[in-house]
LOMI-430685 format. One line per 2 residues: for each residue x, y, z of N, C-alpha, C. Coordinates in pm, whole numbers, plus 50000, padded with zeros to 5 digits. Example, Ala and Ser with C-alpha at 12.3 -4.5 7.8 and 13.67 -1.06 7.14 Angstrom:
<vextors>
51319:49431:50780:51230:49550:50780:51320:49670:50780 ~ 51285:49775:50708:51367:49894:50714:51290:50003:50787 .
</vextors>
This chain:
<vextors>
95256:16823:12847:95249:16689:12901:95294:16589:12795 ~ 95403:16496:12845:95436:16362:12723:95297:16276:12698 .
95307:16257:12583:95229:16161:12518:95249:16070:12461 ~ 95387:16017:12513:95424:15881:12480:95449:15757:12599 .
95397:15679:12583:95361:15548:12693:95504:15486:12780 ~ 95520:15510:12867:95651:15484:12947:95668:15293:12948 .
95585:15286:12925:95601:15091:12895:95657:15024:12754 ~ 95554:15079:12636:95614:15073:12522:95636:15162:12421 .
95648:15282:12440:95691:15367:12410:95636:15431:12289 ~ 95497:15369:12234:95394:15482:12163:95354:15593:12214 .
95373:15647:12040:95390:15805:12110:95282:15844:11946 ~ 95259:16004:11918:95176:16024:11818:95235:16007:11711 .
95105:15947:11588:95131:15917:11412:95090:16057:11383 ~ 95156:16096:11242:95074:16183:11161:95038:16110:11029 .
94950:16155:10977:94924:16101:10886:94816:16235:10750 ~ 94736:16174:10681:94594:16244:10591:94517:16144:10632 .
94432:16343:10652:94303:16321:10657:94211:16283:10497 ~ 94182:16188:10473:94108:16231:10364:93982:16176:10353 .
93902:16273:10270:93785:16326:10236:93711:16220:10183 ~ 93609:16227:10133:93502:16171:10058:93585:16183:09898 .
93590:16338:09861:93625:16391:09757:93807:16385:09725 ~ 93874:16287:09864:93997:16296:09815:94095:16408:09847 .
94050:16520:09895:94103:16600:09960:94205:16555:10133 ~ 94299:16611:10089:94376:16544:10221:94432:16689:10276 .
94429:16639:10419:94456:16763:10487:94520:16641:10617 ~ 94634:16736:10668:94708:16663:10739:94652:16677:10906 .
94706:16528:11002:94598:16527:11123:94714:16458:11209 ~ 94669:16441:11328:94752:16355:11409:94692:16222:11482 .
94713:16110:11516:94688:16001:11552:94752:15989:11743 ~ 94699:15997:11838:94766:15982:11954:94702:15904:12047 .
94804:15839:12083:94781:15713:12197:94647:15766:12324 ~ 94564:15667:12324:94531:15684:12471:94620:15615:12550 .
94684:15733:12622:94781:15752:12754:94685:15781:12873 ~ 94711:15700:12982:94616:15722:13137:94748:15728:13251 .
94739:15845:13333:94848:15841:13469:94760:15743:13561 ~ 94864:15643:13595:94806:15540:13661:94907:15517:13798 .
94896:15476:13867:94924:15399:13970:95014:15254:13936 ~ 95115:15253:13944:95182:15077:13898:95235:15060:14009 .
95218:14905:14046:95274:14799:14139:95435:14784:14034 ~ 95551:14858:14080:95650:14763:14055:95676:14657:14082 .
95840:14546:14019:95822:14406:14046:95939:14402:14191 ~ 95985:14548:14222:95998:14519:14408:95957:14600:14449 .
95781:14566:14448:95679:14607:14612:95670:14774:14567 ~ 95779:14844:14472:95723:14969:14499:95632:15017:14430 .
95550:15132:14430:95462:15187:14335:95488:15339:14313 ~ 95443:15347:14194:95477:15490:14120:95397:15498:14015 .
95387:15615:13999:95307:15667:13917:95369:15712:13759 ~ 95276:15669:13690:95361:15611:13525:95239:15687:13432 .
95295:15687:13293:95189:15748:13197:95216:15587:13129 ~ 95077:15552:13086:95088:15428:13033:94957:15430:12991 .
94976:15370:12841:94855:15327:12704:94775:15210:12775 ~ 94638:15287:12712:94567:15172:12762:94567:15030:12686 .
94651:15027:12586:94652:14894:12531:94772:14825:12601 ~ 94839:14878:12681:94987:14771:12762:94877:14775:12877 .
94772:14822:12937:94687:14831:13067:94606:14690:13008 ~ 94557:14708:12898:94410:14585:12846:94551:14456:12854 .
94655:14438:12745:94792:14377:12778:94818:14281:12886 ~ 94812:14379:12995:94838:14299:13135:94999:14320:13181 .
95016:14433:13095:95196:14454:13045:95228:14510:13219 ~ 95125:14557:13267:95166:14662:13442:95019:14613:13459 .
95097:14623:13648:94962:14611:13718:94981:14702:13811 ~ 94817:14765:13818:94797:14844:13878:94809:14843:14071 .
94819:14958:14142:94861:14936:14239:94711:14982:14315 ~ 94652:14924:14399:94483:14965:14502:94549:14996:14586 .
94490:15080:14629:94502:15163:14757:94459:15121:14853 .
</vextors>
């Protein structure tokens, strides 16, 4: 499954993990992505993978059933 946001297009960081002691061990950073429901801007709706920070945004609106 993609894990990058079809609105703005975050997708996963890598980065270190590190320790108390400084020890780094490598990790990944990934978007909360939600399959949602979107109202396009003509009338249609479809179903999109989209971050919940373009959802909090106001970047898409969701489509009610």
């Amino acid at each position: 499954m993609s894990k990058i946001c079809e609105i703005c297009g975050r997708g996963p960081h890598s980065g270190h993990k590190v320790s108390h002691s400084g020890k780094r061990a490598g990790r990944w950073w990934y978007p909360n992505i939600q399959r949602v429901r979107v109202k396009l801007p003509n009338g249609q709706v479809k179903r999109m993978k989209v971050c919940t920070r373009c959802l909090k945004a106001g970047k898409v609106q969701k489509a009610v059933r």
